[in-house]
C-alpha positions as CSV (number, residue, x, y, z in Angstrom):
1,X,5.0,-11.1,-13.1
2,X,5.1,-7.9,-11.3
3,X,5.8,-7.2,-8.1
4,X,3.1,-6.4,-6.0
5,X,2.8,-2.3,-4.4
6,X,1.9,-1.4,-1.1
7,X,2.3,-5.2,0.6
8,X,2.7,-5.3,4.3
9,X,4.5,-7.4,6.2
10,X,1.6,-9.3,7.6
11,X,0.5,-9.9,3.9
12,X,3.9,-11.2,2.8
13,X,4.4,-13.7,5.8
14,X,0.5,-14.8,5.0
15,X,1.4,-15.6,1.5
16,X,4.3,-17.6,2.8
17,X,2.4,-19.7,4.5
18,X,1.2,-21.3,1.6
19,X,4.4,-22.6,0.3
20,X,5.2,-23.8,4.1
21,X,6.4,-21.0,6.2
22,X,5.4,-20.3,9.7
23,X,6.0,-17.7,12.2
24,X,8.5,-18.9,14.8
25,X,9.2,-15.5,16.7
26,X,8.6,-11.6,16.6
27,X,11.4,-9.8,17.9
28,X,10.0,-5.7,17.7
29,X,8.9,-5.1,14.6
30,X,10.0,-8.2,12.9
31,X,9.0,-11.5,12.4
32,X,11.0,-14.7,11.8
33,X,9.5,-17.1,9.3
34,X,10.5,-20.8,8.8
35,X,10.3,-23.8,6.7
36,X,11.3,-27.3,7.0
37,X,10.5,-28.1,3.4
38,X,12.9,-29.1,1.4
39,X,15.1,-28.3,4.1
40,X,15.6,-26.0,6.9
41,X,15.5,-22.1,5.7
42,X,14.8,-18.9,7.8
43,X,13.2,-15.4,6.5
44,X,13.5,-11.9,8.6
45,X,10.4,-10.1,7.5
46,X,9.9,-5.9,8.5
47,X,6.2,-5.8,9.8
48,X,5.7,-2.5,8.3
49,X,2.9,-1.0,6.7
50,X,4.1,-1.0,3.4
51,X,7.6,-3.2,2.1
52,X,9.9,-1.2,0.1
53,X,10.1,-3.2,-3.3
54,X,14.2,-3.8,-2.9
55,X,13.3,-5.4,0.3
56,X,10.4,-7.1,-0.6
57,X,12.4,-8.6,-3.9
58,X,15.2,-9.6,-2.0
59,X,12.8,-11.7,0.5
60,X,11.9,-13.1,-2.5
61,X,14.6,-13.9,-4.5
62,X,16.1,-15.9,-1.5
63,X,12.5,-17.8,-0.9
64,X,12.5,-18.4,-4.7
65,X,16.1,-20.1,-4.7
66,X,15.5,-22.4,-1.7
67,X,12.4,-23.7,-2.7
68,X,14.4,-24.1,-6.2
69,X,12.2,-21.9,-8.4
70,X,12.3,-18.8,-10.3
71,X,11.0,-16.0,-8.9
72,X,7.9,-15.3,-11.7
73,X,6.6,-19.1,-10.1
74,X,7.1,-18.0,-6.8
75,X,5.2,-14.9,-7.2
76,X,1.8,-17.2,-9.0
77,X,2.1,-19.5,-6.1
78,X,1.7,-16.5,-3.8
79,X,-0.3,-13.9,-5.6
80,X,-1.6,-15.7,-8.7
């Protein structure tokens, strides 16, 4: 699947919440997401307008290898 253009930073951390991340701080203009499932991971997400796509496939490579899943799956569960 592609990666999606012209995603914020609020819409990435929403998606994340349905494969168990929440917001546990904001420090300027970025926000801290954590999950607790399968075990403890952290995410520093940019709130910016628009995520630049190396960024935005890094965040998700690294979401995509703790939760022990390739990325394409990763991507259904948050955009599909």
């Amino acid at each position: 699947m592609k990666l999606p253009r012209d995603l914020s930073g609020a819409q990435l951390a929403k998606a994340l919440a349905r494969v168990g991340y929440k917001t546990t701080r904001q420090t300027g203009s970025h926000l801290r997401l954590t999950t607790a499932s399968p075990s403890e991971h952290h995410v520093t997400i940019p709130v910016h307008d628009s995520l630049r796509v190396g960024t935005l496939a890094a965040i998700l490579a690294d979401v995509a290898a703790h939760q022990e899943i390739d990325r394409d799956e990763l991507l259904e569960r948050l955009f599909g």
